[in-house]
C-alpha positions in Angstrom: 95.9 95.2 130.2 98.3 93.2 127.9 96.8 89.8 126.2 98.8 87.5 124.4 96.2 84.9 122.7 97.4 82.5 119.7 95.7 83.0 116.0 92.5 81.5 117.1 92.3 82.3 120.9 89.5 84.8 120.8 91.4 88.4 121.0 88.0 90.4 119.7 85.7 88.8 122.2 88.3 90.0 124.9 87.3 93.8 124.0 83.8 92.9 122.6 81.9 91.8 125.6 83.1 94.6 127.6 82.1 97.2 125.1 78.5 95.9 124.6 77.9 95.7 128.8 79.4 98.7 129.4 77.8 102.6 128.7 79.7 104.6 125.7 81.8 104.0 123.2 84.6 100.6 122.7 87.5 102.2 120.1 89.6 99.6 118.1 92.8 100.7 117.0 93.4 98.3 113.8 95.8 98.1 111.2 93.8 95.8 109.0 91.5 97.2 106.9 90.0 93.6 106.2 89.7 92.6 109.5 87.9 95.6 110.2 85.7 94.9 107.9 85.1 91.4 108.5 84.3 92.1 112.9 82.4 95.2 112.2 80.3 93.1 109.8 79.9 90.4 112.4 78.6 93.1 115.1 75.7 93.9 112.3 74.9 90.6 112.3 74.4 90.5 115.8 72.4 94.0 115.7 75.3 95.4 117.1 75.9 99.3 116.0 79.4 99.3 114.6 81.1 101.6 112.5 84.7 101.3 110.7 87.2 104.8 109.5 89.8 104.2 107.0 92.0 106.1 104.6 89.1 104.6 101.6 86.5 107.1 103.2 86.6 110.2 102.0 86.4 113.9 104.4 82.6 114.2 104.2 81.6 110.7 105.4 84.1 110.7 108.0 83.0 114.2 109.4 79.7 112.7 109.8 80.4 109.1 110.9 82.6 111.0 114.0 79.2 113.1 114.4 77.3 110.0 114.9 80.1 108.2 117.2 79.9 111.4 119.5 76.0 111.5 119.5 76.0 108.0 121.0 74.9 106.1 117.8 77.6 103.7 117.6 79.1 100.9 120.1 81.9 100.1 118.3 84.5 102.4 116.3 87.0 100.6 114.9 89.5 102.6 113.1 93.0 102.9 111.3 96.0 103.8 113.1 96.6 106.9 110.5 93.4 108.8 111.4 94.8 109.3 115.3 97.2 112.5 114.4 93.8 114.1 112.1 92.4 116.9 113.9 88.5 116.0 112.3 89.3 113.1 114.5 91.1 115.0 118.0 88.4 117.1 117.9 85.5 114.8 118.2 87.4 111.7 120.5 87.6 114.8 123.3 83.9 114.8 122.9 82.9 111.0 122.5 81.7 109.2 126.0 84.8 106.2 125.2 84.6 103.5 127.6 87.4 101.3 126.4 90.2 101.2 123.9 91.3 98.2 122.2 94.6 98.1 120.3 94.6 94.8 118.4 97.8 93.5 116.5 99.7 95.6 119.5 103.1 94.2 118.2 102.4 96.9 115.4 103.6 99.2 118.1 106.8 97.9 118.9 109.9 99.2 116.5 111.4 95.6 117.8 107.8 93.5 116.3 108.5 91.9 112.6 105.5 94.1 111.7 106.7 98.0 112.8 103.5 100.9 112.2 104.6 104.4 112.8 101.1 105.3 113.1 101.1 103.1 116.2 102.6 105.5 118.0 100.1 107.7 117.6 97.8 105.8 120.6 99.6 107.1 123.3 98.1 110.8 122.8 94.7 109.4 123.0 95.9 108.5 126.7 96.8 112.0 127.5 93.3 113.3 126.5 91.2 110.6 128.2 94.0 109.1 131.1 90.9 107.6 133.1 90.0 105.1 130.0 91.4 101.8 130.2 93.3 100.2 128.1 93.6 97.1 126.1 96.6 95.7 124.0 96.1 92.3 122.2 98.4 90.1 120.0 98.7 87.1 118.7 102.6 87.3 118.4 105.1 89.2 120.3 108.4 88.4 122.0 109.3 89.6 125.5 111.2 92.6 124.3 108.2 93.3 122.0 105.9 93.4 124.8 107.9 95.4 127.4 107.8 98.0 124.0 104.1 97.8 123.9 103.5 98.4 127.2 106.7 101.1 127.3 104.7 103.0 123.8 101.3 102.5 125.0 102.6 104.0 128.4 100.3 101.6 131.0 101.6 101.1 134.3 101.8 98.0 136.3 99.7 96.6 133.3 98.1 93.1 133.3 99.4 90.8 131.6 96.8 87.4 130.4 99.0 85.2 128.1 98.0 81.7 126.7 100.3 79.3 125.8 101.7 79.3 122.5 101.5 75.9 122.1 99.2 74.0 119.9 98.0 70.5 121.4 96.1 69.5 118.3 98.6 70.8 115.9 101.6 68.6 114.3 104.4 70.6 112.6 106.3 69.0 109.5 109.3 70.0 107.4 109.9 68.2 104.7 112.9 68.9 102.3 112.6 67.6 98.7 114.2 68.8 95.3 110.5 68.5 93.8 108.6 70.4 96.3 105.1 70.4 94.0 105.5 66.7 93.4 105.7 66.7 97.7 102.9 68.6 97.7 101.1 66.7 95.9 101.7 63.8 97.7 100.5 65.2 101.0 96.9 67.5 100.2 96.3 63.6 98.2 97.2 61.8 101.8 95.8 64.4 104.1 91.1 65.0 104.0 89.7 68.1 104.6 90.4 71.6 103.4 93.9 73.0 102.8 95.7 76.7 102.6 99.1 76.8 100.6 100.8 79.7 101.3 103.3 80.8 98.5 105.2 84.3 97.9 103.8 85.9 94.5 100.7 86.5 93.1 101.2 84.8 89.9 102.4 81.5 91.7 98.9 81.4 93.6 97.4 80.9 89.6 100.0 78.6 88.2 100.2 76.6 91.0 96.2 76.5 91.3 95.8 75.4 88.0 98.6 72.6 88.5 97.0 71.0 91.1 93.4 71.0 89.7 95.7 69.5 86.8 96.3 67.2 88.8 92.9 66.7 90.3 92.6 69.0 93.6 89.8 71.0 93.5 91.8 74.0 93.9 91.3 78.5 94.0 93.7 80.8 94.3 93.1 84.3 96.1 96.0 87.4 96.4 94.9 91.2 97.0 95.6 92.0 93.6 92.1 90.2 92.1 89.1 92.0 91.7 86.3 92.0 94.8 84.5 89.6 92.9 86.8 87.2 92.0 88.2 87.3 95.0 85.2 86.5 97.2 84.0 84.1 95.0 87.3 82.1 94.7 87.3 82.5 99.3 83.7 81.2 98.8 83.8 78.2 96.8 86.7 77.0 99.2 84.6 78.3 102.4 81.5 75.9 101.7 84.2 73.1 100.7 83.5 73.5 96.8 87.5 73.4 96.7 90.2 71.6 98.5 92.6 73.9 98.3 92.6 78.2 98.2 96.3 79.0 97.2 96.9 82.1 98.9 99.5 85.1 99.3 100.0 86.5 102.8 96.8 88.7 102.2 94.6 85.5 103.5 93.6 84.5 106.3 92.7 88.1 108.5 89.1 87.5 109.1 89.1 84.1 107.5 86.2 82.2 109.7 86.7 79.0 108.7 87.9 76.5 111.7 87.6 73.2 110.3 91.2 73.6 108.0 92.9 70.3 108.4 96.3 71.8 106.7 98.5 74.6 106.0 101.5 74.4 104.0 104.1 76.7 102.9 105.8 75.8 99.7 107.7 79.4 99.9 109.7 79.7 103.4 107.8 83.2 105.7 110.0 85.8 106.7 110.1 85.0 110.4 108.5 82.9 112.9 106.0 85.4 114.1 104.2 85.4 110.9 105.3 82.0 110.4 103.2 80.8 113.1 100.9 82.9 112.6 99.2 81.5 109.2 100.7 77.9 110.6 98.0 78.8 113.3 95.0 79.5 110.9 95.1 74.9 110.9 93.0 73.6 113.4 90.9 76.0 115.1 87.9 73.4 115.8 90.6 71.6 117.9 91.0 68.5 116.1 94.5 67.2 114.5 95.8 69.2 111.6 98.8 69.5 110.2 101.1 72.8 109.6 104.2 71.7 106.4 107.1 73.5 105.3 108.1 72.3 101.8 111.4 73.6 101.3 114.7 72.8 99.0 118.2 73.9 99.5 117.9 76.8 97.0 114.6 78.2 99.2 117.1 80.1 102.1 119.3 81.7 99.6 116.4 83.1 97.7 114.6 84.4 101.1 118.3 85.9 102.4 118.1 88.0 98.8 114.7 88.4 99.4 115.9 90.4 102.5 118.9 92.2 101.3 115.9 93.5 98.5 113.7 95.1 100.8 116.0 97.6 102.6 116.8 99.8 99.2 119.3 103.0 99.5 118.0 106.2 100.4 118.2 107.5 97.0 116.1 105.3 95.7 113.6 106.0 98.7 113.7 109.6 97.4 113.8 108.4 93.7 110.5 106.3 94.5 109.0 109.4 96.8 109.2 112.3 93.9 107.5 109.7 91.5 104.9 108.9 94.0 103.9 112.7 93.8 104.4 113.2 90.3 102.1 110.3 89.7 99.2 112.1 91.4 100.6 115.4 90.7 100.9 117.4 94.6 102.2 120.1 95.3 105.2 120.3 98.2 103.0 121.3 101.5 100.0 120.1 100.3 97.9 116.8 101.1 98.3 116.3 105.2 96.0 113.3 105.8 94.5 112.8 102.4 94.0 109.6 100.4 94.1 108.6 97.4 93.1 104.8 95.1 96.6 104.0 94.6 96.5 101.3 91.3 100.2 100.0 91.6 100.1 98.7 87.9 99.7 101.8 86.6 101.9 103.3 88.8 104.9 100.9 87.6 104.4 100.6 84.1 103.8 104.6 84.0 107.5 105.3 85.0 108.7 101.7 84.0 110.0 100.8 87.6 110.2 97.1 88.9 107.3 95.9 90.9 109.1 94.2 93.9 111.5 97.0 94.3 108.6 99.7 94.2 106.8 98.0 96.6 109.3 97.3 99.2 110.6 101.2 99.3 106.4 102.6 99.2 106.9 99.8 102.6 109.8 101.7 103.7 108.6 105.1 103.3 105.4 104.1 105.6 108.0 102.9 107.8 109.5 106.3 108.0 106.1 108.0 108.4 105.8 109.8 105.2 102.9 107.6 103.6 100.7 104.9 105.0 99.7 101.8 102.4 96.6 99.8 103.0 95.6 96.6 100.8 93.4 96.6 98.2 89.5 96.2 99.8 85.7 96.5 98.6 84.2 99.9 99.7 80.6 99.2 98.4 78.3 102.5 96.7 77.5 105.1 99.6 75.0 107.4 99.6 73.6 110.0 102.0 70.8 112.5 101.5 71.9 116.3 101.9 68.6 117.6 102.2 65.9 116.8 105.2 62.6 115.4 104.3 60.7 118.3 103.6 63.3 120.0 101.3 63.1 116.9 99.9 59.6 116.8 99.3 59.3 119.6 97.4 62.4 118.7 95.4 60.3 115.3 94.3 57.5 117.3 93.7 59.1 119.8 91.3 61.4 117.6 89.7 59.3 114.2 88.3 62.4 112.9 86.6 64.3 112.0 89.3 61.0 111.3 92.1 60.8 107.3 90.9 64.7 107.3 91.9 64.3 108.8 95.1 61.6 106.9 96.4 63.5 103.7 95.5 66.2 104.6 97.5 64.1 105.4 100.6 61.7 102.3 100.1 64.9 99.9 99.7 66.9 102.1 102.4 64.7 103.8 104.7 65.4 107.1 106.7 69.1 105.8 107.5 69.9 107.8 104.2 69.3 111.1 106.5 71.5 110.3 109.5 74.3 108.4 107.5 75.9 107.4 104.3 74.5 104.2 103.4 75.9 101.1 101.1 73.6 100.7 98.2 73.3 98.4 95.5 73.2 100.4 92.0 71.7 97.1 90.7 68.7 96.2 92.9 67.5 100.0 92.8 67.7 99.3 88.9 65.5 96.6 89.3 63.1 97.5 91.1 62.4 100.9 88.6 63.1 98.1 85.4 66.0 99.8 84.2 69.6 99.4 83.9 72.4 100.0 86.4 73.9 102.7 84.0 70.7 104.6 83.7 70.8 104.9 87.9 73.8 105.8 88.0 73.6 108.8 85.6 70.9 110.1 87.7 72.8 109.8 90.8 75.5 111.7 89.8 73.2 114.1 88.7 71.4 114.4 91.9 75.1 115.0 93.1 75.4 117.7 90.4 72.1 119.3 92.5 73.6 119.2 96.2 70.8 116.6 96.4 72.1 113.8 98.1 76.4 112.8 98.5 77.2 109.4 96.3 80.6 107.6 96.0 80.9 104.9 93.4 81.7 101.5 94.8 85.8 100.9 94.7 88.1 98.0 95.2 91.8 99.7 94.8 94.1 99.9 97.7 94.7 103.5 99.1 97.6 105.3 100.1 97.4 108.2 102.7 100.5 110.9 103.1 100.9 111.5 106.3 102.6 114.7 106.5 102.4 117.2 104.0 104.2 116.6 100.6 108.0 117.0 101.2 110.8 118.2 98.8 112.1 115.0 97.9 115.8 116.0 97.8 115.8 116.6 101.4 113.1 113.6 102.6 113.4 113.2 106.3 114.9 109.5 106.4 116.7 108.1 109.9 119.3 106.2 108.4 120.4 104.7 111.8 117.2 103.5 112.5 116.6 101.8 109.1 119.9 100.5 109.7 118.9 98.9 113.3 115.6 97.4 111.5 117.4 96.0 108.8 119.7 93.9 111.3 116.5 93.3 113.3 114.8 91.7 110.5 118.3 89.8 109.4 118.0 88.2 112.6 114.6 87.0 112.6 115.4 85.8 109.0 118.2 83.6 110.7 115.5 82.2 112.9 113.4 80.7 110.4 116.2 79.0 108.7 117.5 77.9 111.4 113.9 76.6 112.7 113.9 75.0 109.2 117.2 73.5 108.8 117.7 71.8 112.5 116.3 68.3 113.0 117.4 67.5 116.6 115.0 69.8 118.9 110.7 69.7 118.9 109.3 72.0 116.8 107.4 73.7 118.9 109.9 73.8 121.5 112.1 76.3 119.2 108.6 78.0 118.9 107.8 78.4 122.3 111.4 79.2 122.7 111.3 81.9 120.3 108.6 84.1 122.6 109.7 83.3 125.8 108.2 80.3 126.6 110.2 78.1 128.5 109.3 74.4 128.6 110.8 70.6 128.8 107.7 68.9 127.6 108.4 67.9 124.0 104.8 68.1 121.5 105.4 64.4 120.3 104.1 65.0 117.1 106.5 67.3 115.0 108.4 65.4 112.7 111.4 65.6 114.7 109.6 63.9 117.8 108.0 61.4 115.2 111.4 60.6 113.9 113.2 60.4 117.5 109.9 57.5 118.6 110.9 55.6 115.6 114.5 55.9 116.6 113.8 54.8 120.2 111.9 51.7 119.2 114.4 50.9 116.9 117.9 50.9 118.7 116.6 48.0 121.8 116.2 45.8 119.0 119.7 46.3 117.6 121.2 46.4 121.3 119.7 42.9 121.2 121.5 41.6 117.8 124.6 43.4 118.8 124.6 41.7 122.5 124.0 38.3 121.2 126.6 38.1 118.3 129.4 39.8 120.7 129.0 37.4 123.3 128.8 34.3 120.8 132.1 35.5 119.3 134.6 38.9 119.4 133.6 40.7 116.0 135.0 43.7 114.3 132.6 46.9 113.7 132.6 46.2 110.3 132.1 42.2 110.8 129.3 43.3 112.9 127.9 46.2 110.9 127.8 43.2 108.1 126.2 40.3 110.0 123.0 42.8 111.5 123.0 44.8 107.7 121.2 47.7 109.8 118.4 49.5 107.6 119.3 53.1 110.0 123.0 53.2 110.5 122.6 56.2 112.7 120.3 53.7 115.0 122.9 50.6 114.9 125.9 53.2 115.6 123.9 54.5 118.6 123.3 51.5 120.2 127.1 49.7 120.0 128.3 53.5 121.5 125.6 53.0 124.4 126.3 49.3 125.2 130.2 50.9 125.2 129.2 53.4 127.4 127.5 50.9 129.8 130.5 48.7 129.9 128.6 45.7 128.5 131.2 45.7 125.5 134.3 47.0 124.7 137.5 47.3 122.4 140.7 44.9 122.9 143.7 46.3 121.9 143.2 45.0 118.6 139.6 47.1 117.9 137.9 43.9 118.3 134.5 44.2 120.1 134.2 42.1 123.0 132.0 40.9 126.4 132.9 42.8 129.0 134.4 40.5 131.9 
């Protein structure tokens, strides 16, 4: 089965009701680490056994949480498209009872998708292992081509396909042009009531221009995947319960976001492509009432996105230049490291070997692309901890060792006998409390209680992570397909082209070029882009010139310019249109002279 739903259109419930009816195991292939989190929290909520494997957990806890899965504990595993090829992994899915699995963001699959994961590929051994479990594939944005790829990759046959419209009834899509594009945006978060998202390319823009518009009297956050947990769920909060207008935001927001009552989205820095494009324009009016998606762009905006683009296919030397760094940074040895992970700080990393951060980013991006690494975002992995020893040993560890007894039996009052089946998030704090000491003090003993094979603790950790794939290579001879990055860069040039060209036109509906773009044919225009807007106006106008024009023609023969002076026409374009139309009917014409008269 093959859905196509629209940010908004309930893709997890699609896979989540049949998973909690039905006997065994759901699996949910997911690229984002975030949105992972965010369902799998939601399922808790619902006292729903869910469980999430990503490249932050490390061999031990994943050995056990696969345990658990094949035991039966779990309904859900979601997981990250890297951990297919692990054999901890292989080993335990043969086992596991696995009544469905879901492959969300599908067009992840697809080498034709704006949004290409090698590990993707990965899914379609799961089918040879388990043929009789049904698959799902769901997306949110995916052409024709893209889907035939995703159901080609995932290798389903005669496939259902369930796709929504991609149309938005409740949502009106603006682009405005303007040399001053904060004073524009200014000017519409002040006209427009409720809370907005304004989507902008850098991480330092979402501060600066935060701080300008509570300047200027927005109560405005910022949030980008570089901030801290904290700060970063405090800022999403304080614009979540309305505290703020406005959350200025990189492309890290919105995955997850659960708020439905946004009024407005506006990008001051044009997206890449339509997909994505659309969409964040989508995360806008999800309750169903009228909300507004902008583009505020100046001329300067396209030539800085087509360099933008040129920027993020680098050479292959400095993919291998990049590569050798990578492993000199966390010192591996060639062969070593298959499937292991490692917090990746990305600051460090640049100002270490004094490369440039936009450059360094995009080839880590391309060597993912090429399978040799996988990158996840920054995210919070809260303290884990898991007891080593059963009760009794434990016991008569309490019993012999006083110091650490008050420590232990805090951890089982505040967390129960979970901490013998699984590792368990803690708080270092609240056990502090609750023995009146400090956080430090706890976490000494902890890692001492480590030192004793006691129990297995992990630190909490907010960095983002990157997993190599295959084992170290010798970077002078790094397996790169040069043809294919060549076919991906022209792939992405093109979809490039479609978002100007979506941006610059000013004749067709907006979301007719969008329902255009995936392969939705249709001659119903929305009637509330501002192209439709601006044709309405047009259409009311030009009777009323047709009148003026009528009336002084058949008083007296004019000249265009007699006439174009006795109506002094506010919209040319409108007056022009209606003297060619009233020529076209035959009501007027030209003498030989170019004097308009009656027709006889």
């Amino acid at each position: 089965m093959l859905a196509l739903l629209p940010t908004g259109g309930g893709k997890s419930i699609c896979f989540q009701v049949p998973g909690i009816i039905q006997s065994g195991i759901t699996l949910v292939i997911s690229p984002l680490i975030a949105l992972m989190q965010d369902q799998v929290q939601q399922l808790h909520n619902r006292k729903i056994a869910a469980l999430m494997i990503h490249s932050g957990m490390n061999r031990q806890e994943i050995d056990l949480a696969l345990d658990n899965s094949v035991y039966g504990k779990y309904k859900f595993l979601y997981l990250s498209p890297e951990r297919l090829k692990s054999k901890m992994f292989l080993e335990r899915f043969t086992k596991m009872n696995v009544s469905l699995i879901a492959v969300d963001e599908a067009h992840c699959i697809s080498q034709w998708g704006y949004d290409f994961r090698p590990p993707y590929l990965e899914i379609a051994s799961l089918r040879e292992i388990k043929p009789e479990t049904p698959i799902m594939a769901l997306t949110a944005t995916a052409t024709k081509i893209v889907c035939d790829d995703i159901v080609k990759n995932l290798k389903m046959q005669f496939p259902q396909v369930y796709k929504k419209s991609f149309a938005r009834e409740n949502l009106s899509i603006v682009v405005r042009k303007s040399e001053d594009k904060e004073k524009r945006l200014l000017q519409i978060l002040q006209k427009v009531k409720g809370v907005a998202i304004v989507y902008v390319r850098s991480r330092k823009s979402t501060l600066l221009l935060s701080k300008w518009l509570e300047i200027n009297h927005i109560p405005s956050t910022y949030y980008h995947a570089g901030l801290s947990h904290e700060i970063r769920m405090a800022n999403y909060l304080s614009w979540k319960k309305n505290i703020k207008k406005v959350v200025v935001a990189t492309s890290a927001f919105g995955m997850g976001i659960d708020k439905a009552d946004v009024r407005i989205v506006i990008h001051v820095d044009l997206p890449e492509n339509l997909e994505s494009y659309y969409q964040e324009a989508g995360r806008a009016g999800r309750d169903g009432k009228p909300s507004f998606a902008v583009i505020v762009y100046k001329e300067p905006d396209t030539d800085k996105l087509k360099e933008r683009i040129i920027r993020s296919h680098p050479s292959p030397e400095y993919l291998k230049l990049i590569y050798q760094t990578l492993i000199n940074f966390f010192g591996l040895a060639i062969g070593s490291s298959e499937g292991e992970s490692y917090d990746f700080d990305l600051d460090a990393f640049i100002n270490r070997y004094k490369l440039k951060l936009t450059d360094a980013f995009v080839a880590l991006k391309k060597l993912e692309e090429h399978k040799l690494i996988s990158l996840s975002d920054s995210f919070y992995r809260p303290s884990r901890i898991h007891f080593l020893l059963d009760i009794s040993n434990l016991y008569k560890f309490q019993v012999s060792s006083s110091k650490y007894d008050p420590v232990i039996k805090a951890l089982l009052r505040n967390y129960g006998a979970e901490l013998f089946q699984d590792y368990v998030p803690i708080k270092e704090k609240v056990i502090a409390t609750s023995l009146n000491t400090t956080k430090k003090e706890i976490v000494e003993a902890l890692n001492h209680l480590m030192t004793l094979q006691i129990l297995s603790y992990y630190p909490s950790s907010d960095k983002p992570q990157i997993t190599f794939t295959l084992p170290i290579q010798d970077s002078r001879h790094l397996p790169l397909d040069t043809r294919w990055q060549a076919e991906r860069r022209d792939l992405v040039i093109a979809k490039m082209n479609a978002m100007i060209g979506f941006t610059n036109q000013t004749h067709r509906c907006r979301m007719q070029v969008i329902l255009d773009y995936f392969d939705e044919k249709t001659f119903d225009t929305c009637g509330r882009c501002d192209v439709c807007r601006s044709r309405k106006k047009n259409e009311q106008l030009e009777p009323n010139y047709r009148r003026q024009v009528e009336k002084l023609i058949y008083e007296k023969p004019m000249t265009i310019e007699e006439l174009e002076k006795a109506i002094s026409p506010t919209h040319n374009n409108d007056f022009i249109l209606a003297v060619r139309n009233l020529l076209d009917e035959g009501k007027i014409k030209y003498d030989e002279y170019w004097v308009l008269r009656k027709s006889v």
